[in-house]
C-alpha positions in Angstrom: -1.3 39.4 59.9 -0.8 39.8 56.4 3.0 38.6 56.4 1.9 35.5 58.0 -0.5 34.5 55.6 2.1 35.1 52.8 4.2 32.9 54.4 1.9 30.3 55.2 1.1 31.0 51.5 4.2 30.5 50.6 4.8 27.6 52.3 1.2 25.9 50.7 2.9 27.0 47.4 6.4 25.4 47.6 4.8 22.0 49.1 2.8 22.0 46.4 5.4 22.3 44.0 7.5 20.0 45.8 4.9 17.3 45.1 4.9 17.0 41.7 8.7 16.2 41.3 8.8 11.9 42.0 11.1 11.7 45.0 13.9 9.2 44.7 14.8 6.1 47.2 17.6 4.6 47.5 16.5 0.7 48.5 13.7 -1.2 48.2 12.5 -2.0 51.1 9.7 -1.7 54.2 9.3 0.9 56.8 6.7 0.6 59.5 6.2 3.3 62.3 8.0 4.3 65.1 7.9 1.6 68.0 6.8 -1.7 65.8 8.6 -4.7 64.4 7.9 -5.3 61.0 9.3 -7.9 58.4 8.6 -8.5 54.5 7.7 -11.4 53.6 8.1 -11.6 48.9 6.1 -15.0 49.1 2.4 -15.3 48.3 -0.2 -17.3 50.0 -2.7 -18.7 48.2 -4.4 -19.1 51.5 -5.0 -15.4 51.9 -6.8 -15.1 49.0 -10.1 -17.0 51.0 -11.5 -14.6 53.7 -12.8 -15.9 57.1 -15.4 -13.9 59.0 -14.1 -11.6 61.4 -14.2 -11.7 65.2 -17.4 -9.5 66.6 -14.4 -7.5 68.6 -13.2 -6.3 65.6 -14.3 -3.4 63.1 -14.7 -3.4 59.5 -12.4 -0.4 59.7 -9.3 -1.1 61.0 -7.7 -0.3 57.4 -7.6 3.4 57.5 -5.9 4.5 54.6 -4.4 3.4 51.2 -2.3 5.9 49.2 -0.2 5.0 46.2 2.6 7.0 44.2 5.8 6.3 42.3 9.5 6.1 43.2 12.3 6.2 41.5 15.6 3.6 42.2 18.5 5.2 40.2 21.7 4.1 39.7 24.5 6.3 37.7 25.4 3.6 34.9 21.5 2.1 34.6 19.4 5.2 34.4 16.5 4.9 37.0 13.8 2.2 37.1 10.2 3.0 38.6 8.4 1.4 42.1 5.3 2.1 43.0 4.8 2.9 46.8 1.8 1.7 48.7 1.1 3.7 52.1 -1.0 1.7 54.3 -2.7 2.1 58.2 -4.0 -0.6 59.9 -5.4 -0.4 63.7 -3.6 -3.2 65.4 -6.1 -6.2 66.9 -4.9 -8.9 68.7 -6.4 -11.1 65.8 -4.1 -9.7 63.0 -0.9 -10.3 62.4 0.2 -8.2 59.5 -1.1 -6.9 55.8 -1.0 -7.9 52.2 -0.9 -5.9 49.1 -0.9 -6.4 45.8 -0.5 -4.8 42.4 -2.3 -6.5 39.4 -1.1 -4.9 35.9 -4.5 -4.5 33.7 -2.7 -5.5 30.4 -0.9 -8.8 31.7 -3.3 -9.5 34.8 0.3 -10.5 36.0 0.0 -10.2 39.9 2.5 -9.3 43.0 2.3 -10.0 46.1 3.9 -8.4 49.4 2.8 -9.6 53.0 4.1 -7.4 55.8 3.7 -9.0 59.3 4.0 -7.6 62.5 6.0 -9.2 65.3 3.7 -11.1 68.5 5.5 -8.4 70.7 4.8 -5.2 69.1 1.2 -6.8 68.0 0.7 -7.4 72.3 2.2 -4.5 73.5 -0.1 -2.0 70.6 -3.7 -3.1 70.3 -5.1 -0.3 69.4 -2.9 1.1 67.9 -2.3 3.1 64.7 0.6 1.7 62.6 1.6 3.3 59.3 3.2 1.1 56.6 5.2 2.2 53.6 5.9 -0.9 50.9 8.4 0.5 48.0 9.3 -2.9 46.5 6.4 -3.0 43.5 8.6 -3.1 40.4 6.4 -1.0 37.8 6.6 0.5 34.1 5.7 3.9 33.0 2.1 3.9 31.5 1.3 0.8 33.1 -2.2 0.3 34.8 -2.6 -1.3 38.1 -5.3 -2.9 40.4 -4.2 -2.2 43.7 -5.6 -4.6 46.6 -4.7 -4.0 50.4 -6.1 -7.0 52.7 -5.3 -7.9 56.6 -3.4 -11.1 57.3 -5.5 -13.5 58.1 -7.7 -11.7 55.6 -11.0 -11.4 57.2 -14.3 -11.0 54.7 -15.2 -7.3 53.9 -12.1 -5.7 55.5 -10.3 -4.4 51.9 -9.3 -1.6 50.2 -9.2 -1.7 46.4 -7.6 1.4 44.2 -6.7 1.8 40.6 -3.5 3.3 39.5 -2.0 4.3 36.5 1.6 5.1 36.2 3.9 8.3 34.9 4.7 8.0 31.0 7.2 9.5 29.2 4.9 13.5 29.7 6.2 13.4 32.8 9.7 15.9 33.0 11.0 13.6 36.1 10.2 10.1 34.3 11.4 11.6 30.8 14.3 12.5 32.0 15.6 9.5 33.7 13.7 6.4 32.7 16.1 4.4 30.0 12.6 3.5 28.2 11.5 7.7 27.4 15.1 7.7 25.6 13.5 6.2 22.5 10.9 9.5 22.4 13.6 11.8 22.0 14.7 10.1 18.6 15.2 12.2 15.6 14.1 11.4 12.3 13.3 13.0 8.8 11.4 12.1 5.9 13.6 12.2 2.2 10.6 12.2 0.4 12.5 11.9 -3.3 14.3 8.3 -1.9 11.4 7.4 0.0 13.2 6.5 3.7 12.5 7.8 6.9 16.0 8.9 7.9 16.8 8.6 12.3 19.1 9.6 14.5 19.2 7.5 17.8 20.7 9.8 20.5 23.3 8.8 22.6 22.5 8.6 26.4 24.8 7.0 29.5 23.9 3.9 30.2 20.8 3.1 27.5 20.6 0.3 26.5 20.2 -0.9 22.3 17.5 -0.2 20.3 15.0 -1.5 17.8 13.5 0.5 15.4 11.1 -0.6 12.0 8.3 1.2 10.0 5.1 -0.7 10.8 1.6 0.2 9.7 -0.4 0.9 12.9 -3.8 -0.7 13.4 -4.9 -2.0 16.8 -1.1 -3.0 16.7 1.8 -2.0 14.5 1.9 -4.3 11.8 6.0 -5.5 10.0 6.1 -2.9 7.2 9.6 -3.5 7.3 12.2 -5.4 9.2 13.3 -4.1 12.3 17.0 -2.8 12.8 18.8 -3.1 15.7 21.1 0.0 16.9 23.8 -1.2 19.8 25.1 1.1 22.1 28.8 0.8 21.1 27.7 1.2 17.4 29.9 4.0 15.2 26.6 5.3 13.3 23.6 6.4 15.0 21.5 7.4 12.1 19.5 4.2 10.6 17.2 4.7 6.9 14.5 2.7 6.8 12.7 2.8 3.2 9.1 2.9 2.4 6.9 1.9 -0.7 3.9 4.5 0.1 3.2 7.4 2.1 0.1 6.5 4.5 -1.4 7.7 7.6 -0.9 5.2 9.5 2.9 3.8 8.4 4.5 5.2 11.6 8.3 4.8 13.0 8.2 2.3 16.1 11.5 2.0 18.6 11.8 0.3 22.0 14.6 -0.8 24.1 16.4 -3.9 23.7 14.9 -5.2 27.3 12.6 -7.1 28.5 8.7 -6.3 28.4 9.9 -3.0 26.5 7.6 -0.5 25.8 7.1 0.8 22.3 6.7 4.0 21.1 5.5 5.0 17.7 5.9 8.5 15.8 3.7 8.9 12.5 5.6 11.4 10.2 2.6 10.9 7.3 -0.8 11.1 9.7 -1.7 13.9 7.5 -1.0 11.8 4.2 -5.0 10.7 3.5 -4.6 10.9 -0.2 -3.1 7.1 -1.2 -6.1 6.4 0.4 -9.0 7.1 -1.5 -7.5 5.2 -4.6 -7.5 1.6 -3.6 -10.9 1.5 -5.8 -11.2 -1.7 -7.7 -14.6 -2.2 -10.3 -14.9 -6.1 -10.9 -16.7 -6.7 -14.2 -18.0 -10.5 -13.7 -20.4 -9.2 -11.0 -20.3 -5.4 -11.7 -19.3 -4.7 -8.0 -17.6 -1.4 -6.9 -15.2 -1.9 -4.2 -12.8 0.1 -1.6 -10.6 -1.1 1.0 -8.7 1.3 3.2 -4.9 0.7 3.8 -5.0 2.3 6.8 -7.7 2.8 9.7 -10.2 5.9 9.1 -13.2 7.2 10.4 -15.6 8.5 8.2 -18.4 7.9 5.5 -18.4 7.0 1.9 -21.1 7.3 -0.8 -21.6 7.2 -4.2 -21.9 10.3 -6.1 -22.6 12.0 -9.5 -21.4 15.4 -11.5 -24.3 16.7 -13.6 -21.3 18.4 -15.3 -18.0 19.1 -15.1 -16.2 20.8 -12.4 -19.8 20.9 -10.7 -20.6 19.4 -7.2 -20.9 15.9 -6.7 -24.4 14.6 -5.9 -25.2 11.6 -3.6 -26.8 8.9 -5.0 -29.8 7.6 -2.2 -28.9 4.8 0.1 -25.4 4.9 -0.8 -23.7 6.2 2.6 -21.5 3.2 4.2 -19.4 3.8 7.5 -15.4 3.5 6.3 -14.3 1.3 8.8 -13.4 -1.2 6.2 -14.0 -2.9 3.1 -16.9 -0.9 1.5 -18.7 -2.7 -1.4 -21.3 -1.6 -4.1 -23.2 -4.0 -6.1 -24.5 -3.7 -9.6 -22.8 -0.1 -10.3 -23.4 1.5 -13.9 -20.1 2.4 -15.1 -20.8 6.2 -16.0 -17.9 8.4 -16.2 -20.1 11.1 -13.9 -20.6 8.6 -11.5 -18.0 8.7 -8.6 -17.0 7.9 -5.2 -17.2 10.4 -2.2 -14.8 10.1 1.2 -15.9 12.8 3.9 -13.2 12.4 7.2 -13.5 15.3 9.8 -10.6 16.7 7.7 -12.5 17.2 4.6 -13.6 15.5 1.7 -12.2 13.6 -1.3 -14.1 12.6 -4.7 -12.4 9.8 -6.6 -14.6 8.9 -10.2 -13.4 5.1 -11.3 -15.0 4.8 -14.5 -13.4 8.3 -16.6 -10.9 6.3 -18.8 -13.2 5.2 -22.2 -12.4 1.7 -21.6 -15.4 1.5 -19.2 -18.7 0.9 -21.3 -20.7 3.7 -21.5 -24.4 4.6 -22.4 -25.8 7.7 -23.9 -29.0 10.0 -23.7 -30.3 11.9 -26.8 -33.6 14.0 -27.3 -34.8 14.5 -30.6 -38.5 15.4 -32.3 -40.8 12.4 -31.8 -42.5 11.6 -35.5 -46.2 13.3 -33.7 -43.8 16.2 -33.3 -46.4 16.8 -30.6 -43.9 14.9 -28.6 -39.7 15.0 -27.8 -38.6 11.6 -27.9 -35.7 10.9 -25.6 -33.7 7.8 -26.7 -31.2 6.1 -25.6 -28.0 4.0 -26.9 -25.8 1.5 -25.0 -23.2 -1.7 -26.2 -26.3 -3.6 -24.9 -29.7 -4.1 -24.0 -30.5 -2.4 -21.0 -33.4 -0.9 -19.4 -34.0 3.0 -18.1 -36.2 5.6 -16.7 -36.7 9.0 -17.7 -37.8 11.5 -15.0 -39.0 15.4 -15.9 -37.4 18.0 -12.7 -37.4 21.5 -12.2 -34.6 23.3 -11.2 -34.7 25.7 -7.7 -32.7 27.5 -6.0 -30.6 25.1 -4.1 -30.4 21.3 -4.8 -31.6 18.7 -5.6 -34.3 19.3 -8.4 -37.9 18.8 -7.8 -38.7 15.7 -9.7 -42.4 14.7 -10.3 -42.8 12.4 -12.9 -40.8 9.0 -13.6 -41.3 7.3 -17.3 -40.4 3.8 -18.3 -38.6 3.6 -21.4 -39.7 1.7 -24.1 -37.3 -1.4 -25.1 -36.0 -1.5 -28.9 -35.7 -4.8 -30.9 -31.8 -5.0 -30.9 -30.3 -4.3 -34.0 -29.0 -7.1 -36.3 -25.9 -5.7 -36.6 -24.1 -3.0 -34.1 -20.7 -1.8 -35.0 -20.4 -1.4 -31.1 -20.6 2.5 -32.1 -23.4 5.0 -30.4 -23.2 7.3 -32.2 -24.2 4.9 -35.7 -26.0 2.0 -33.5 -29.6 2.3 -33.4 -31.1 3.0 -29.9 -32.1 0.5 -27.3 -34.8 2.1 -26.0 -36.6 5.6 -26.0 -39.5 7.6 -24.4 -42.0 10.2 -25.4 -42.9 13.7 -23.6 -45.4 15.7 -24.6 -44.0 18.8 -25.8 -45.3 21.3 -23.0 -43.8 19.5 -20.1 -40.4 18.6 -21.4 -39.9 22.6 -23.3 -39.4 25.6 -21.4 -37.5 27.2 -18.9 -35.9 25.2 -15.4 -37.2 22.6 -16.8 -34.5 19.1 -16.8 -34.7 15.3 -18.2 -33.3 13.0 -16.0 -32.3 9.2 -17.2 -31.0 6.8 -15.8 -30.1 2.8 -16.0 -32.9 0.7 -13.6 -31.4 -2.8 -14.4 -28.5 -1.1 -11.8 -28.8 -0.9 -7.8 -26.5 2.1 -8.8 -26.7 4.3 -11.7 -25.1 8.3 -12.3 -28.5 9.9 -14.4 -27.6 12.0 -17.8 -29.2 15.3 -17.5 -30.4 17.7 -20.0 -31.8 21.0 -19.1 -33.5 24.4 -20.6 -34.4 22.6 -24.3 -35.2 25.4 -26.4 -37.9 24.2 -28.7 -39.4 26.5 -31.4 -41.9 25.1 -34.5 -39.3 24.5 -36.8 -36.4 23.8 -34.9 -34.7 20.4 -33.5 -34.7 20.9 -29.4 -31.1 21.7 -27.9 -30.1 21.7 -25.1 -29.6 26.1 -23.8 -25.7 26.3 -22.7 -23.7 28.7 -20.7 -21.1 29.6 -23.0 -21.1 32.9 -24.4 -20.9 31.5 -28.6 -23.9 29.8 -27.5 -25.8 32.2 -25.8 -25.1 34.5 -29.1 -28.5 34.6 -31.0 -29.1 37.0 -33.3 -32.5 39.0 -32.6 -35.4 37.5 -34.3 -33.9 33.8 -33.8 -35.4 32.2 -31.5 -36.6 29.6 -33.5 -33.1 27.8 -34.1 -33.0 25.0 -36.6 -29.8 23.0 -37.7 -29.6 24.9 -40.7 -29.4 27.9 -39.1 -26.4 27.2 -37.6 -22.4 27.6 -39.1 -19.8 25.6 -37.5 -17.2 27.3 -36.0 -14.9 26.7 -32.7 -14.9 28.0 -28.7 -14.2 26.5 -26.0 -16.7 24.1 -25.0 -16.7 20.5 -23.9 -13.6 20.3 -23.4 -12.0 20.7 -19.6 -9.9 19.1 -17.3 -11.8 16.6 -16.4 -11.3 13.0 -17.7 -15.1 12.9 -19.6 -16.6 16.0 -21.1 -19.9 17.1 -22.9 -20.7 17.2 -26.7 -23.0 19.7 -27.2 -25.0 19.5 -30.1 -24.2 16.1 -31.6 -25.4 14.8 -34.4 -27.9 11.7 -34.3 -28.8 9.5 -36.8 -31.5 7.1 -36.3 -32.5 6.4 -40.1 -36.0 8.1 -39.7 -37.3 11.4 -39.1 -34.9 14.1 -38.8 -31.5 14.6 -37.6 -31.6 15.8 -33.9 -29.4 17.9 -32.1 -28.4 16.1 -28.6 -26.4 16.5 -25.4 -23.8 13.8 -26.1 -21.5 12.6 -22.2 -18.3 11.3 -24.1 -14.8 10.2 -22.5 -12.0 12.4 -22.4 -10.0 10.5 -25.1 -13.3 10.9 -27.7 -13.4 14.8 -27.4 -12.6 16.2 -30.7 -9.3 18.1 -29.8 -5.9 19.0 -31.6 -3.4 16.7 -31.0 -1.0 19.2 -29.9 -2.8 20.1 -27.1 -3.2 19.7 -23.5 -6.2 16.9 -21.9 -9.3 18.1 -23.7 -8.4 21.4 -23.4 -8.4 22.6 -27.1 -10.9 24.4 -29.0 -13.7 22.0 -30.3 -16.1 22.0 -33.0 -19.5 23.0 -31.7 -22.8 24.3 -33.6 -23.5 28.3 -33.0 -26.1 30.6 -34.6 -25.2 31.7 -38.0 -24.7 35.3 -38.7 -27.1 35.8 -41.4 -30.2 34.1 -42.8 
């Protein structure tokens, strides 16, 4: 018992096997069953394509079966080409005289027809009768899709079978093997990254026929990035450069047979590439419009962001997530060297931030002693008039702050002459907070541009007020955190200048700690001062802002 279920086993196992190689024919042709007379007709009539009701003797089921598969026609020279196969019954009925079949591709809604009849003797002599029909003559291409129809002749209304095929690509061991078209898969190339050309190798096969080949930036279709070169079969070289300006995603290698209705095949050596990307940024300074246009398809989101410092995380600015399916555009944008733009693919994220270099205009934020000194004043100083907001936030333990009170800033008379200079122009506008709320620990002062539908807010955080002092902003950096006991209360001249490294970093803007303001009243403040890269007060020996730089720290003695 056991021994003949591992045979029949075995046998289940090797038919199974045996089914998934594509068998081989040798002709087109027709084959009908044993005992009938059948003939092909290649012809179509139009006149089948109308039904007529069928006779009350006859069922609805005489088609019994449709099956499709692929063939393969080879010839030693040629390679193979591919058929489809349609195996059809029909129960003869002395009112039929044959069948129709016919394979619509999907892509080209290009149709054939074939139209099997079955001789008046056989048709007499077998009503009732089973007959099984094998049609091998459907010239097909691999990864084509088909619509599959199988009608009687005459055809009658509601006796049809319909069934959707798609054929074998390239995956396929049988089909890659011997299909001329699967040849252009197996090309070789490299990537010479220092000449910029995408080096290929077209392998030699019996029989194959020439070959294009081009670099073409793939969208819905590969678009010319390049003209295409053609590779003939009796050519001396097989390897073919083809140069590029710009490693992209989507710039792919495309080849395809010299024959007719060739399929293409494309190969991407740079799909990994995302960085040229993220810099086609453009600012446009007549209507102050932020833009971004993607070289290349991508899915994902952009936004705006901001850095409340440097090297920290970028923020998102509300309401500025777009979908990157294309040109993204942001109106009104304050050009703040924080302020940045954000890319976030499945593969990670990106942050690009337009406006570092100085020749952006810039604004600033200062805090100083109001002349109540009940009050800090917070002022601010821009190229030109412009309006802001100052908002009071407390810090917590993740982002963003909590933020719980928004100020209007009070609008200067512009000055009657600027030197175009903030840090000797008088400021454009300014605001007043009462001591209490704007002094102490956690405690920030947000401000930002409102005359913008997108402005990066200056942030200062932790002022350390004391009775006699100027407020400053508490930093992070060891000179700065080095009081000497008793004080507290810190006042400018309490301070000796000396050097450390802060402001400076690799980043293209950096912070001033502890500028000096004049306003020509009341006393010199102490302010956080966002300058570009190129202002920081470095040696000019050194690396990007990455010298020592003058800052304020406490003095040793008093």
């Amino acid at each position: 018992m056991l021994a003949r279920w591992a045979v029949t086993l075995l046998s289940l196992t090797w038919s199974t096997y045996h089914s998934l190689a594509i068998p081989q024919v040798t002709e087109c042709g027709l084959s009908c069953s044993q005992g009938f007379t059948c003939r092909n007709h290649m012809n179509w009539n139009v006149f089948n394509s109308f039904c007529r009701h069928p006779p009350p003797s006859m069922s609805r089921s005489v088609l019994g079966a449709l099956m499709l598969s692929t063939v393969m026609k080879c010839a030693p020279q040629d390679g193979c080409s591919l058929l489809l196969r349609v195996q059809a019954s029909l129960t003869l009925h002395e009112s039929l005289r044959g069948l129709e079949a016919c394979s619509m591709s999907l892509d080209t809604k290009e149709t054939h027809c074939h139209n099997m009849r079955v001789s008046r003797a056989s048709r007499r002599q077998q009503v009732g009768q089973q007959l099984q029909v094998h049609f091998n003559c459907f010239e097909v291409s691999m990864a084509q899709s088909l619509y599959v129809t199988l009608r009687t002749v005459p055809h009658f209304c509601g006796v049809q079978l319909d069934q959707q095929y798609h054929v074998e690509d390239c995956r396929d061991e049988d089909v890659g093997r011997n299909v001329p078209d699967c040849f252009a898969e197996k090309l070789s190339y490299w990537v010479d990254r220092s000449r910029k050309v995408v080096l290929v190798q077209v392998p030699e096969a019996p029989g194959s026929p020439d070959y294009y080949l081009r670099l073409c930036l793939k969208w819905v279709t590969c678009e010319d990035a390049g003209e295409p070169v053609r590779v003939t079969a009796n050519s001396v070289s097989r390897m073919v450069s083809l140069p590029y300006s710009q490693e992209m995603p989507c710039l792919c290698l495309e080849s395809w047979p010299a024959t007719p209705d060739a399929v293409r095949t494309q190969a991407c050596p740079f799909e990994n590439d995302t960085e040229a990307l993220w810099d086609a940024i453009h600012y446009h300074p007549g209507s102050q419009a932020l833009s971004w246009e993607p070289a290349c398809p991508v899915s994902g989101h952009v936004s705006l962001c901001w850095r409340p410092g440097p090297g920290a995380h970028c923020l998102e600015l509300e309401n500025s997530e777009r979908t990157a399916h294309g040109r993204v555009q942001y109106l009104l944008v304050d050009t703040q060297p924080q302020l940045c733009l954000k890319f976030s693919t499945s593969l990670g994220f990106w942050v690009r931030c337009p406006f570092e270099q100085p020749r952006f205009p810039a604004w600033k934020m200062t805090i100083q002693w109001a002349p109540s000194r009940a009050h800090l004043r917070v002022a601010f100083f821009s190229p030109s008039p412009t309006s802001f907001q100052v908002r009071l936030c407390h810090r917590r333990k993740m982002w963003p702050l909590a933020c719980h009170r928004t100020l209007q800033a009070t609008p200067l008379p512009p000055a009657s002459v600027s030197r175009g200079d903030l840090t000797t122009d008088p400021p454009v506008a300014f605001v007043d907070i009462p001591r209490d709320e704007a002094c102490g620990p956690d405690t920030c002062i947000q401000g930002w541009r409102t005359d913008m539908h997108f402005s990066a807010p200056q942030q200062l955080c932790n002022l350390q007020c004391g009775t006699r002092d100027v407020p400053w902003p508490r930093l992070a950096h060891a000179a700065a955190e080095a009081q000497t006991p008793g004080t507290s209360d810190l006042t400018e001249n309490s301070y000796a200048a000396s050097h450390g490294q802060l402001g400076c970093s690799q980043e293209s803007w950096c912070r001033l700690y502890l500028t000096k303001v004049h306003t020509g009243r009341g006393p010199t403040g102490l302010a956080l001062d966002h300058q570009p890269c190129s202002l920081c007060k470095c040696t000019p020996n050194a690396g990007p802002c990455m010298a020592p730089l003058s800052v304020l720290q406490p003095a040793t003695g008093r």
